[in-house]
C-alpha positions, 0 to 999 in steps of 0.5 A: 313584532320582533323577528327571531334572532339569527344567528350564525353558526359557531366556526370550529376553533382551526387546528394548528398546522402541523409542523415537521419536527426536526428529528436528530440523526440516531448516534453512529456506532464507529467501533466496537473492539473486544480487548483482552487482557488485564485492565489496570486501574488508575490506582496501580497505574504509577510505579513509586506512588507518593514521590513526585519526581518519578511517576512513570507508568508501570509496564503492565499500564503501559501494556493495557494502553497500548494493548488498546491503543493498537485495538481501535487504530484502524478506526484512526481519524485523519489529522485534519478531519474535524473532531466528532462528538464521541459517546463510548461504553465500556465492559470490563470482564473479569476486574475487581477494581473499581469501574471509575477507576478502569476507566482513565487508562482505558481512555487514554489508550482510546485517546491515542489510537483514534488521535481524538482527545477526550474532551471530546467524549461527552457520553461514559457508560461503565460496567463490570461483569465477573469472569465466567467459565470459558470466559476471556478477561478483557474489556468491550469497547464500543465508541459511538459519534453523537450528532453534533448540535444544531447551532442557533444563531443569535442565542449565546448570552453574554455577561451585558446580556443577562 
């Protein structure tokens, strides 16, 4: 006679451990100015438009960036400080231009106020909203720092590595 078969129990499958994710900062807000005034657009930003030799900012350009430009100094970052990752997001009240083009004169005036260049904007978010009754024209700015990425070491490809 054979003995009956033993068997073993099955062992449970182990469940993978649980590894912490590295969750990334949430972005900081560094400012967020009203300006009033009138923006300009970039399509009326040049005094003489067409001739070449003498493309100079009208007053009312210069008068929008400067307006700007004065609005986000006290948030200036020291010459010597690294330059932050910038995210910034505009409302524009009371223009009936087109929101793309606000956007470049509204930049350069941030530009000069914080003494960051904007290639280091890598986040724009636009709109525009109607004047309303009671309303000031003018625009929101708010100017955030995004978290810088993690840099790994050993991943950058190159031409021979592809």
């Amino acid at each position: 006679m054979t003995s009956p078969a033993t068997t073993t129990p099955a062992r449970r499958p182990r469940r993978p451990r649980a590894t912490p994710i590295a969750v990334p900062p949430s972005p900081v807000p560094l400012l967020r100015v009203f300006v009033p005034g009138k923006p300009v657009s970039t399509n009326l930003i040049y005094a003489a438009r067409g001739y070449r030799h003498s493309r100079r900012l009208t007053d009312e350009a210069h008068a929008w960036r400067d307006a700007v430009t004065l609005s986000v100094m006290p948030w200036r970052l020291k010459s010597n400080a690294p330059r932050p990752t910038l995210a910034v997001s505009f409302v524009f009240i009371g223009c009936r231009s087109d929101v793309d083009n606000l956007i470049k004169t509204t930049l350069d005036g941030i530009k000069d106020g914080l003494a960051v260049d904007d290639r280091y904007v890598m986040k724009v978010c636009a709109e525009k909203r109607s004047l309303s009754a009671g309303a000031e024209r003018g625009a929101w700015i708010e100017v955030t720092i995004l978290p810088t990425p993690a840099k790994r070491p050993g991943t950058r490809k190159t031409m021979r590595s592809i």
